[in-house]
C-alpha positions as CSV (number, residue, x, y, z in Angstrom):
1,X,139.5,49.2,40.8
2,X,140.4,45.2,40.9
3,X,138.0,43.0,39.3
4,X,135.6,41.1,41.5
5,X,135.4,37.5,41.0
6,X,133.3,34.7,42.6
7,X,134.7,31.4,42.4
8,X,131.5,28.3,42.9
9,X,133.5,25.0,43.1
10,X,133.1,22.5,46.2
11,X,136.6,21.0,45.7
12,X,138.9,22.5,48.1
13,X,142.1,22.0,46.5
14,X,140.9,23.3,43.0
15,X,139.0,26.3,44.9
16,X,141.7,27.6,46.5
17,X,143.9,26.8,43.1
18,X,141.9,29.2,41.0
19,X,141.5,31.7,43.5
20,X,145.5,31.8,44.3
21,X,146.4,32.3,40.2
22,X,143.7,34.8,40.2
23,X,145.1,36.7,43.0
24,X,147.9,36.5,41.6
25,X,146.8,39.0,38.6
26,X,145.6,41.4,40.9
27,X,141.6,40.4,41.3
28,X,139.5,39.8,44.5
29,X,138.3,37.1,45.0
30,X,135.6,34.8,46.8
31,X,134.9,31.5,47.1
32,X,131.1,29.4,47.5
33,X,131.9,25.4,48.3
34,X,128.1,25.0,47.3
35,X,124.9,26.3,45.5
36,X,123.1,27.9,48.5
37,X,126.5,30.0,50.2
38,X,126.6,30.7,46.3
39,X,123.3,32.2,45.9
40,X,123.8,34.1,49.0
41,X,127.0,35.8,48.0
42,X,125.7,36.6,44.5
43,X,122.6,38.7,46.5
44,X,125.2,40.1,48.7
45,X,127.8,41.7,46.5
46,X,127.7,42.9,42.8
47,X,130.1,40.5,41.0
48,X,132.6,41.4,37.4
49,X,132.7,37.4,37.0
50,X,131.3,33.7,38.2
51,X,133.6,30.9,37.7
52,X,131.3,28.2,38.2
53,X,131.7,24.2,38.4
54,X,128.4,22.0,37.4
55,X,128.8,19.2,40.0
56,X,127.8,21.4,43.3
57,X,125.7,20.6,46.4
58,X,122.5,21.7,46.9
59,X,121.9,23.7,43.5
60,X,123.5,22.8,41.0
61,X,126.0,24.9,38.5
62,X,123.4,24.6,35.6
63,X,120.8,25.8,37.9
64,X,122.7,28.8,39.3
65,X,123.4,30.0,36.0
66,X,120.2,30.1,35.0
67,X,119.1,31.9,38.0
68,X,121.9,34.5,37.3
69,X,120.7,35.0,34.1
70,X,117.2,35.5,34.7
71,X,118.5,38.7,36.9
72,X,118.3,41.9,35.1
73,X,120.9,43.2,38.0
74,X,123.1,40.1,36.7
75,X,122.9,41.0,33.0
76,X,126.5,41.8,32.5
77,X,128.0,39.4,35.0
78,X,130.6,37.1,33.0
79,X,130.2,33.3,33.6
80,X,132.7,30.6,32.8
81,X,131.8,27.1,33.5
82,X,134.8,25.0,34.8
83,X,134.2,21.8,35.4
84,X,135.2,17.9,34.7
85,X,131.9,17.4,32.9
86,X,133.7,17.1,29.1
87,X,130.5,16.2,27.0
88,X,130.1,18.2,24.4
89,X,126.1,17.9,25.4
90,X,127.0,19.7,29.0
91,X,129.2,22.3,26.7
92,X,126.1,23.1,25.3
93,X,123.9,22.9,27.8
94,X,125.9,25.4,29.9
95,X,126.2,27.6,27.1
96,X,122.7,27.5,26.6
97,X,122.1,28.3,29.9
98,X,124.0,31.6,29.5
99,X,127.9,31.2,30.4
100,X,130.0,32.7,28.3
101,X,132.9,30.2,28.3
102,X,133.4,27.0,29.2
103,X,136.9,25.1,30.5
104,X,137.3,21.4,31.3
105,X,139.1,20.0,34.6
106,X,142.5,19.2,34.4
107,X,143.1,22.8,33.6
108,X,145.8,25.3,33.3
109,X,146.3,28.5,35.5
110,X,147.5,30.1,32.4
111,X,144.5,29.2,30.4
112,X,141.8,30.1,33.2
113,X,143.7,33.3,33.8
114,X,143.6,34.2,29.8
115,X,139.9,33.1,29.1
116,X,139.7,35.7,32.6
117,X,140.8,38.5,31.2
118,X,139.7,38.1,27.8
119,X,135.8,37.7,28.9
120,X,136.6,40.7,30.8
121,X,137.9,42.5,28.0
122,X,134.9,41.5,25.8
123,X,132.7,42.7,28.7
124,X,134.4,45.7,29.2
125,X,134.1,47.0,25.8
126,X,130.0,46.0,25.8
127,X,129.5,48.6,28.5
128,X,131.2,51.0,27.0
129,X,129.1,50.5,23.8
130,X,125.9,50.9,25.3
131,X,126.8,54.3,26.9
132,X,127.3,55.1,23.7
133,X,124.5,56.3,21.1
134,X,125.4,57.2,17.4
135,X,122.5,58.3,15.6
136,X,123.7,59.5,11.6
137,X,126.3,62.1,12.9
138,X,125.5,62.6,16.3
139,X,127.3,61.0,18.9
140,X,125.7,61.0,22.4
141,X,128.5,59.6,25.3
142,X,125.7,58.9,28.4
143,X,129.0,58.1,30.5
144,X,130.9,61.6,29.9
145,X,127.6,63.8,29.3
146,X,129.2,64.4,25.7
147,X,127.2,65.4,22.6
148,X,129.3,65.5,19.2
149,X,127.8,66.5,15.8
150,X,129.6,66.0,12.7
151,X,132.9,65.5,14.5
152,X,132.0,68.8,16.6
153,X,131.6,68.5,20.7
154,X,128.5,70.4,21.4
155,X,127.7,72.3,24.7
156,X,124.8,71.4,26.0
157,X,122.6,72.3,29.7
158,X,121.7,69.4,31.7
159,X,118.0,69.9,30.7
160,X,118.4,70.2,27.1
161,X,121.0,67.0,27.2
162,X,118.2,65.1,29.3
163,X,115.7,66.0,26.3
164,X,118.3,64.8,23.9
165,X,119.5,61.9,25.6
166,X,115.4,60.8,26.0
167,X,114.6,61.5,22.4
168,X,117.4,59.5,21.7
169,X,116.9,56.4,23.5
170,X,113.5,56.0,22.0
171,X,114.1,57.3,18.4
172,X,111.1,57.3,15.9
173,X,109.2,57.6,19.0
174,X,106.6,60.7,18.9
175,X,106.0,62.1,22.1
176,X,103.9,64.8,23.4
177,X,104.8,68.4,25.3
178,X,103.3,66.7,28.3
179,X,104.9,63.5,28.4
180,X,108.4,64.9,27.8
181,X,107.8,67.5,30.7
182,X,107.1,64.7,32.8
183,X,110.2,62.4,31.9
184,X,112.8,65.4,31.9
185,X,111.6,67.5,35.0
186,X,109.2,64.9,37.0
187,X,105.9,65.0,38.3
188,X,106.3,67.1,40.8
189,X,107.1,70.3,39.4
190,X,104.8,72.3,37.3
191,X,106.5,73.8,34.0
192,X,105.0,75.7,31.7
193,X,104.4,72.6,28.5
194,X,106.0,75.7,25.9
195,X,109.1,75.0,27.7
196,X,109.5,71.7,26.0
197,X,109.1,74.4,22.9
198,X,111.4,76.6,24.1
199,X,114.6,74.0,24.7
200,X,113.9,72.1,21.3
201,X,114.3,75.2,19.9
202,X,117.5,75.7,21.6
203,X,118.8,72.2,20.9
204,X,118.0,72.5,17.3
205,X,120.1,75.6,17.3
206,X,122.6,73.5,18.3
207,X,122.8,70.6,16.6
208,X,121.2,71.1,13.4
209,X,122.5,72.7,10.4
210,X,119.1,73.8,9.2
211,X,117.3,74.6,12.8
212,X,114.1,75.5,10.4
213,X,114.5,72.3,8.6
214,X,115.8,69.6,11.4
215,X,117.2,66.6,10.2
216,X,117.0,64.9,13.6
217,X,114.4,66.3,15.9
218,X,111.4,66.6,14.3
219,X,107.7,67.6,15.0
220,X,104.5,65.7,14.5
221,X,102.2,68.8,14.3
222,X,100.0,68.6,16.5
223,X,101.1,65.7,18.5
224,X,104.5,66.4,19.8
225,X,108.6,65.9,18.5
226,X,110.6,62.6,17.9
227,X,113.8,61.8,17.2
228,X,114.5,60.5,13.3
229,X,117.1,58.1,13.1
């Protein structure tokens, strides 16, 4: 699937400039003349990347980045400030603010479209990371429901990878029969708490090479199991 792109610039020619060359490679592509129809469209539709001038009406660039990143739902959104503002103080500023790159008016096509696709790249690879959980030798792929150990793929059910995927997000983290029941299988169902017991036990079958001596999931006698980092 293309990239999505918005572009925030009230120049017409320029607007319609970026959007062409990035068209060109293949991305869609909308366009906000000011801060407000940009605000709007950003609530609307879930965007890869903002290429954003300062200078706007309304609300200005500095402003709408901020706002962006202050949205958890905008984390990974990829900002690049393009604008005729050269100052190294407004370089800053903007980059303060949150953008991740920064390119002054006159401009090339050829430089936009590479600073594009290498932010894209960069965030890209960042999304991939954090589905990604490597604790000592075990490997936990969120994306692909994958569980390697010591270079081995691991079969895992969906409850005991939902324990282990838990554990693992919060590791040195102690938490009780109870608590786990009700993150794994919900509220709403009643389960027996020695099934926690029981699928630990299975899970340290598999991914231990001493299940009586765990190296990674471990009990707190008493008070429940954690994962050890």
């Amino acid at each position: 699937m293309s990239k999505r792109i918005l572009v925030v610039e009230d120049e017409k020619e320029i607007a319609d400039l970026i959007a062409y060359t990035l068209k060109k490679e293949s991305f869609q592509v909308d366009i906000a003349s000011e801060g407000n129809e940009a605000l709007k469209k950003l609530r609307e539709n879930q965007y890869d990347l903002l290429i954003l001038d300062l200078m706007l009406p309304h609300i200005q660039g500095l402003e709408i980045c901020r706002l962006v990143r202050s949205n958890p739902s905008m984390k990974k959104t990829g900002i690049i400030i393009v604008t005729a503002k050269a100052e190294e103080f407004d370089r800053v500023i903007g980059l303060e603010m949150g953008a991740d790159d920064y390119v002054t008016k006159p401009f090339s096509p050829r430089e936009l479209i590479a600073r594009v696709k290498a932010l894209l790249r960069r965030i890209n690879t960042e999304k991939k990371e954090e589905n990604i959980i490597n604790i000592k030798d075990l490997v936990i792929d969120k994306e692909k429901y994958l569980v390697v150990v010591r270079g081995e793929p691991i079969k895992l059910s969906a409850t005991e990878f939902k324990i282990l995927l838990y554990l693992a997000e919060r590791p040195n983290k102690i938490f009780s029969r109870e608590h786990i029941l009700d993150a794994v299988w919900g509220q709403d169902i009643y389960v027996e708490p020695r099934t926690v017991d029981v699928h630990i036990r299975r899970l340290r079958m598999k991914i231990e090479k001493d299940p009586e001596n765990p190296e990674y999931i471990k009990t707190m006698r008493g008070i429940g199991y954690f994962l050890e980092e």
